[in-house]
PLY file of the C-alpha trace (Angstrom):
ply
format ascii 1.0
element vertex 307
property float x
property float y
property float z
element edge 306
property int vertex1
property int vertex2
end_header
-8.69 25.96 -7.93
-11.25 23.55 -9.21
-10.55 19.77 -8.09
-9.35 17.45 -11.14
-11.44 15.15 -12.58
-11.32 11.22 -11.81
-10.23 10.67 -15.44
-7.25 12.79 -14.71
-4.95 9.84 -13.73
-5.25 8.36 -17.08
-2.06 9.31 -18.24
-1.44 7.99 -21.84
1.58 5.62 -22.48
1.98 2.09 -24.48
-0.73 0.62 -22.14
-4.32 0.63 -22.31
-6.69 1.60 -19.76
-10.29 0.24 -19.48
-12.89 -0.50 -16.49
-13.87 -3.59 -14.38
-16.26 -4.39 -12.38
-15.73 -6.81 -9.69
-16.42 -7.29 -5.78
-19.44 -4.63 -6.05
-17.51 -1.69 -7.62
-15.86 -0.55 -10.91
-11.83 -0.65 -10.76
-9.69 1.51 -12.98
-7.09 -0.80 -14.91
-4.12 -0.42 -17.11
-2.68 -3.14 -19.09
0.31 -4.05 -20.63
1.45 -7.10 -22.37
0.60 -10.26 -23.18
1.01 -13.88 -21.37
0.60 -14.71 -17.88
-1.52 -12.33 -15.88
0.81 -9.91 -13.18
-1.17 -7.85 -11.02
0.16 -4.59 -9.54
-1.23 -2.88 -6.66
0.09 0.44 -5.35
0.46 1.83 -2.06
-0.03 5.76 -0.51
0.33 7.69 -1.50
0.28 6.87 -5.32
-1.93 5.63 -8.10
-1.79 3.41 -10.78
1.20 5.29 -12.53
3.65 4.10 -9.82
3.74 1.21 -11.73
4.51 3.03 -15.26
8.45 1.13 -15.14
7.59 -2.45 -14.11
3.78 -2.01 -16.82
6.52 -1.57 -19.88
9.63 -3.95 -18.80
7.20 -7.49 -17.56
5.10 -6.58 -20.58
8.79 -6.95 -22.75
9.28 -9.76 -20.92
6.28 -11.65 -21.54
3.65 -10.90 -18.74
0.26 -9.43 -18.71
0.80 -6.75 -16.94
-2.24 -4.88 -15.16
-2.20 -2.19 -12.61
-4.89 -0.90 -10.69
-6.02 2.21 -8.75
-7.41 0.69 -5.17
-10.70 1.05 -3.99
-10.93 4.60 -3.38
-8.04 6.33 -5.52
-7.61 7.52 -9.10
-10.36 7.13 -11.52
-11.57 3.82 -9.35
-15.13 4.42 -7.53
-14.80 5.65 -3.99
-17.80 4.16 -2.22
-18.34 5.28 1.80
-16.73 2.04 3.15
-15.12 -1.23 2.61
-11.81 0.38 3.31
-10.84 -2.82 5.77
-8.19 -5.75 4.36
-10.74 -8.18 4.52
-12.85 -6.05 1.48
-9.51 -5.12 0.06
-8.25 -8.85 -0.52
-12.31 -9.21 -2.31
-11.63 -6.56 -4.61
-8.05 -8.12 -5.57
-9.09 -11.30 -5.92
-12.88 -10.31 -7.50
-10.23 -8.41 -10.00
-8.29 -11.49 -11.15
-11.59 -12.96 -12.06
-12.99 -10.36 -13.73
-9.91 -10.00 -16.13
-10.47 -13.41 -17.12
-8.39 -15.27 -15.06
-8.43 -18.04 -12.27
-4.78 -17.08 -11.04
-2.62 -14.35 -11.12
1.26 -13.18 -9.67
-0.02 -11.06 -7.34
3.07 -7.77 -6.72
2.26 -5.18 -3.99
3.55 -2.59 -2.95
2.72 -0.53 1.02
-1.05 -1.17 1.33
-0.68 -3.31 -2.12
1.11 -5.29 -0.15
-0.64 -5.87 2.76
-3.26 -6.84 0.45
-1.23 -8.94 -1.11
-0.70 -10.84 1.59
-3.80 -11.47 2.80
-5.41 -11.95 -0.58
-2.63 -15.04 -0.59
-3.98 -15.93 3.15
-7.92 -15.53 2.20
-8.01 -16.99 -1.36
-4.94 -18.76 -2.10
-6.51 -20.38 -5.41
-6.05 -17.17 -6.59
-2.18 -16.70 -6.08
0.89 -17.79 -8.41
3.07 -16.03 -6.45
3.41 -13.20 -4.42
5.51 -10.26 -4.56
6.06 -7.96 -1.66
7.64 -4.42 -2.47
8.12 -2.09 0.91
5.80 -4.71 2.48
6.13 -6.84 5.57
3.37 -8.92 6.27
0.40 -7.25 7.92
1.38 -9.28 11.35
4.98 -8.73 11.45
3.96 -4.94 11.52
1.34 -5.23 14.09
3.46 -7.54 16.26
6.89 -4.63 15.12
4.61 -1.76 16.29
4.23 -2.80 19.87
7.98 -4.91 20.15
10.49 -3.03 19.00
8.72 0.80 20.25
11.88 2.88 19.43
12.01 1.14 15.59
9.00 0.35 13.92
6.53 1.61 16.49
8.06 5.30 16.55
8.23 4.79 12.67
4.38 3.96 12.49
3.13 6.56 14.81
5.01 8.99 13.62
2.22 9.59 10.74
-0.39 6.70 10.97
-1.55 8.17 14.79
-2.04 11.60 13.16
-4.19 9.73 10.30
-6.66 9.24 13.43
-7.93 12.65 13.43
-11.15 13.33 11.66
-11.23 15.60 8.62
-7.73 17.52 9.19
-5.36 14.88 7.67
-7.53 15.15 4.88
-7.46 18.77 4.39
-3.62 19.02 4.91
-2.76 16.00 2.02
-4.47 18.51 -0.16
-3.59 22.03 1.18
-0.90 23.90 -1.60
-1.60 21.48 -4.09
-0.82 18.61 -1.99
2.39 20.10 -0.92
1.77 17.36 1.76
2.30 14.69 -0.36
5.81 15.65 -1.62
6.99 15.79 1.98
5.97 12.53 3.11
7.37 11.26 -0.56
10.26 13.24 0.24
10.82 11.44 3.71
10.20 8.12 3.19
12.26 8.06 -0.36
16.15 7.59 -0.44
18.52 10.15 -1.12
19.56 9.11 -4.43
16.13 9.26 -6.08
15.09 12.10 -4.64
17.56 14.14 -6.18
16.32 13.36 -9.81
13.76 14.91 -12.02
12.41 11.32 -11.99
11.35 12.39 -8.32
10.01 15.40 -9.04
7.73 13.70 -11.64
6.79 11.44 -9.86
5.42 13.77 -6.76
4.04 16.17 -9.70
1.07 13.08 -10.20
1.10 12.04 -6.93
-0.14 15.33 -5.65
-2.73 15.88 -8.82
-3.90 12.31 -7.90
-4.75 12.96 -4.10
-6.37 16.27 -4.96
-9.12 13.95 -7.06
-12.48 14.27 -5.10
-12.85 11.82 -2.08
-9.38 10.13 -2.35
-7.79 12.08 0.42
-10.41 10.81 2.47
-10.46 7.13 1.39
-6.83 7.10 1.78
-7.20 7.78 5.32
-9.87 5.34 5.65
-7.20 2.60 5.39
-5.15 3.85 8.42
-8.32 4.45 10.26
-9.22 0.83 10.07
-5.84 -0.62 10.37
-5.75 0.97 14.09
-9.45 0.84 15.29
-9.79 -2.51 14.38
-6.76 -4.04 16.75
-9.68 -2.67 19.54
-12.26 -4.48 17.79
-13.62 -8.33 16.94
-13.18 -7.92 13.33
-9.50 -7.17 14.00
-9.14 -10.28 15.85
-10.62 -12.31 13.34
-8.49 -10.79 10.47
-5.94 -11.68 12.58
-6.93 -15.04 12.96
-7.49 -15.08 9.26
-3.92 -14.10 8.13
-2.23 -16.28 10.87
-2.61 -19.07 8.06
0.69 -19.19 6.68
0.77 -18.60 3.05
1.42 -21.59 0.44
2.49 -19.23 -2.73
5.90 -18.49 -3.01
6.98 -15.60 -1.49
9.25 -12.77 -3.11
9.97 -9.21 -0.89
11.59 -6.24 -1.91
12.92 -3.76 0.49
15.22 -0.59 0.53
17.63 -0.65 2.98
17.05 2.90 4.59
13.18 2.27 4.12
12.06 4.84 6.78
8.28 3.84 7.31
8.44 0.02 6.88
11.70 -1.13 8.43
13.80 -3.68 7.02
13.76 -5.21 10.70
10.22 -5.57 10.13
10.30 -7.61 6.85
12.57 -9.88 7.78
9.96 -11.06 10.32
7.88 -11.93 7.88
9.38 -15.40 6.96
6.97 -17.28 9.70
4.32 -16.39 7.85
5.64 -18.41 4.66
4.92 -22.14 4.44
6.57 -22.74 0.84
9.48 -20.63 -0.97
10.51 -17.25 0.50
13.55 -14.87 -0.18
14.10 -11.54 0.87
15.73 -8.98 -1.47
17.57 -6.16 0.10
18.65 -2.91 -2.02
21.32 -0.28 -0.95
20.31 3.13 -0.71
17.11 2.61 -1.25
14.17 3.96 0.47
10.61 2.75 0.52
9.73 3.32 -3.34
12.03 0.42 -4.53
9.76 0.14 -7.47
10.13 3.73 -8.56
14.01 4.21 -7.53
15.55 1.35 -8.77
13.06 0.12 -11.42
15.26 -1.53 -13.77
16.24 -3.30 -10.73
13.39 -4.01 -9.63
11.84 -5.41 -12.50
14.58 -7.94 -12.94
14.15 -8.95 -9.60
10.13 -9.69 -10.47
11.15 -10.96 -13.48
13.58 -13.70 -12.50
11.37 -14.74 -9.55
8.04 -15.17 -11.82
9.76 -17.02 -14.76
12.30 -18.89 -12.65
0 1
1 2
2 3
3 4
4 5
5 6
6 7
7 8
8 9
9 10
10 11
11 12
12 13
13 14
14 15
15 16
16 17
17 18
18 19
19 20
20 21
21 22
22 23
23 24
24 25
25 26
26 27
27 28
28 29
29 30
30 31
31 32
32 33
33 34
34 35
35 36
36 37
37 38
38 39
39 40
40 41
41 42
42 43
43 44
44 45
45 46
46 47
47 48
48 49
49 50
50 51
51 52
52 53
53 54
54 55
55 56
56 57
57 58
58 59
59 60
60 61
61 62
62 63
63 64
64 65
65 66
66 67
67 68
68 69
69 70
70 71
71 72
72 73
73 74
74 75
75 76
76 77
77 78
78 79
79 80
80 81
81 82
82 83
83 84
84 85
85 86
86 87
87 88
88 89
89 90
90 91
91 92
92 93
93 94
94 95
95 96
96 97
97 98
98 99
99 100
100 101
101 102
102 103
103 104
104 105
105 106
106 107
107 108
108 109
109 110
110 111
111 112
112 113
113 114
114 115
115 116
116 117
117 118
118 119
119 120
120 121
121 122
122 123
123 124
124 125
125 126
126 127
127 128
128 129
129 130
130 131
131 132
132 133
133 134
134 135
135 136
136 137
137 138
138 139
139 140
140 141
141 142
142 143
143 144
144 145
145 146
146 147
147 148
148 149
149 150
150 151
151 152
152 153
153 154
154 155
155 156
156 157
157 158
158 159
159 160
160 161
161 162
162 163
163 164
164 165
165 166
166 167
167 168
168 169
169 170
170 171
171 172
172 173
173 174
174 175
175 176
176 177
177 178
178 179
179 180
180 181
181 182
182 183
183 184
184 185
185 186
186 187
187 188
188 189
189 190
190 191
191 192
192 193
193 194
194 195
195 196
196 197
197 198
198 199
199 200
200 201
201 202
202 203
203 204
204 205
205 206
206 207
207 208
208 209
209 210
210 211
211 212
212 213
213 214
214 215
215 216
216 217
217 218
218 219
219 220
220 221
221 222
222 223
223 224
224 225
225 226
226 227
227 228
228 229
229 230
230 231
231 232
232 233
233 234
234 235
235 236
236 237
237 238
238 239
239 240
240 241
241 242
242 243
243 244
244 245
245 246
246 247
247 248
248 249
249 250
250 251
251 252
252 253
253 254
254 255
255 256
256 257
257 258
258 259
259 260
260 261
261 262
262 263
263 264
264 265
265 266
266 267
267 268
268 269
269 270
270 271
271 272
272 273
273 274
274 275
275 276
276 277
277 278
278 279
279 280
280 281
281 282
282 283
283 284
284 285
285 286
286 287
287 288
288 289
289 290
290 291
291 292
292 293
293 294
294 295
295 296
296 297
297 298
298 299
299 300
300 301
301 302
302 303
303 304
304 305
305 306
């Protein structure tokens, strides 16, 4: 079967989508609304469109809504590296600029998150707030993964070790029209929404998304560097870097029987917040809190950015 095109991911809706360039490559945006600028970044293994409920209800409620495909997924340019959170946090806060802002509310969600955070760490001038969905800050994790072995480290290596592997965790996220991708979606969702055709929808673009040329790969690029870099000096010094506790008010989102990103772990992430920080913890709710309780969620963004 012939590999979709890049422009695949640009579903149509009531939002636009247009191009920006910014940190040294062109980013694939959709916008919504008008007023003050909210910027949405996704985590794996989505796109853009995971985003579709919160684009629609901040846009009613007076935001400029504007989500992105990272650096390396959907319809955004997939250069060879740059795949590290210190590049990351550039193309976040290069995007801000570029879509005519100084500042921005800044919403993550798994690896949107983590950048997130350190985008609010490296260039704070460029954070409102900051919204963390499924997204404990990148220290409480690293810190999580080698404390607490039988909770958040058996959670992490049960998929981000087998990311290590050269070539193969590519070729299985796209095997049976990334039948791969539904499973791990399948795992790491709730009960509740993965019963619903909502679900299946959502999976249904996921798995087009991944099977876009080069995204598989890039995808695993993050992991790649997450790990290799603890070994390294440019781990330390990210480290270093994100130690700086952050001066934005801080908002996180969490499901309750989040399977990859434990509760445990988020709560952790307080230290790391000088000013304002509350922690938001929903029921039966996995680690798409975004997509499976969106009305929910959106309130919860809502409130916090207008409060």
């Amino acid at each position: 079967m012939r590999a979709p095109d890049p422009s695949s991911v640009r579903v149509p809706g009531p939002w636009t989508h247009r191009e920006v360039s910014a940190n040294g490559i062109r980013q694939h945006v959709v916008e919504c609304g008008d007023g003050p600028l909210v910027v949405l970044l996704h985590g794996f293994p989505e796109f853009w469109w995971s985003w579709r409920h919160q684009l629609v209800g901040l846009a009613e409620r007076g935001f400029r809504a504007v989500a992105v495909d990272l650096r390396g997924y959907g319809d955004t340019d997939k250069p060879p590296r740059g795949y590290d959170l210190w590049t990351l946090a550039g193309d976040a806060s290069g995007l801000i600029g570029a879509l005519g802002e100084t500042r921005a509310h800044v919403v993550g969600h798994d690896w949107g998150g983590l950048i997130g955070w350190t985008v609010a760490a490296l260039h704070p001038r460029r954070v409102r707030t900051l919204t963390a969905v499924a997204a404990p800050h990148p220290l409480a994790v690293r810190s999580a993964f080698v404390r607490d072995l039988r909770g958040q480290g058996r959670a992490t290596a049960g998929y981000a070790l087998a990311f290590q592997v050269p070539r193969r965790p590519e070729r299985d996220l796209c095997r049976d029209d990334g039948a791969r991708v539904g499973a791990i979606m399948r795992a790491w969702a709730g009960p509740g929404w993965a019963a619903t055709d909502d679900f299946a929808a959502a999976v249904a673009r996921c798995r087009g998304a991944i099977a876009v040329p080069g995204v598989a790969h890039c995808a695993m690029e993050y992991y790649r560097w997450a790990l290799r870099s603890q070994f390294r000096g440019d781990g330390r010094r990210y480290a270093a870097a994100v130690s700086r506790p952050v001066e934005a008010p801080v908002l996180q989102i969490h499901g309750e029987l989040d399977p990859c990103l434990l509760p445990s772990t988020a709560v952790r992430s307080a230290r790391w917040a000088a000013g304002e920080f509350r922690t938001e913890l929903l029921p039966g709710v996995g680690h798409f809190p975004h997509q499976e309780r969106p009305d929910a969620t959106t309130e919860l963004l809502a409130g916090f950015l207008t409060r």
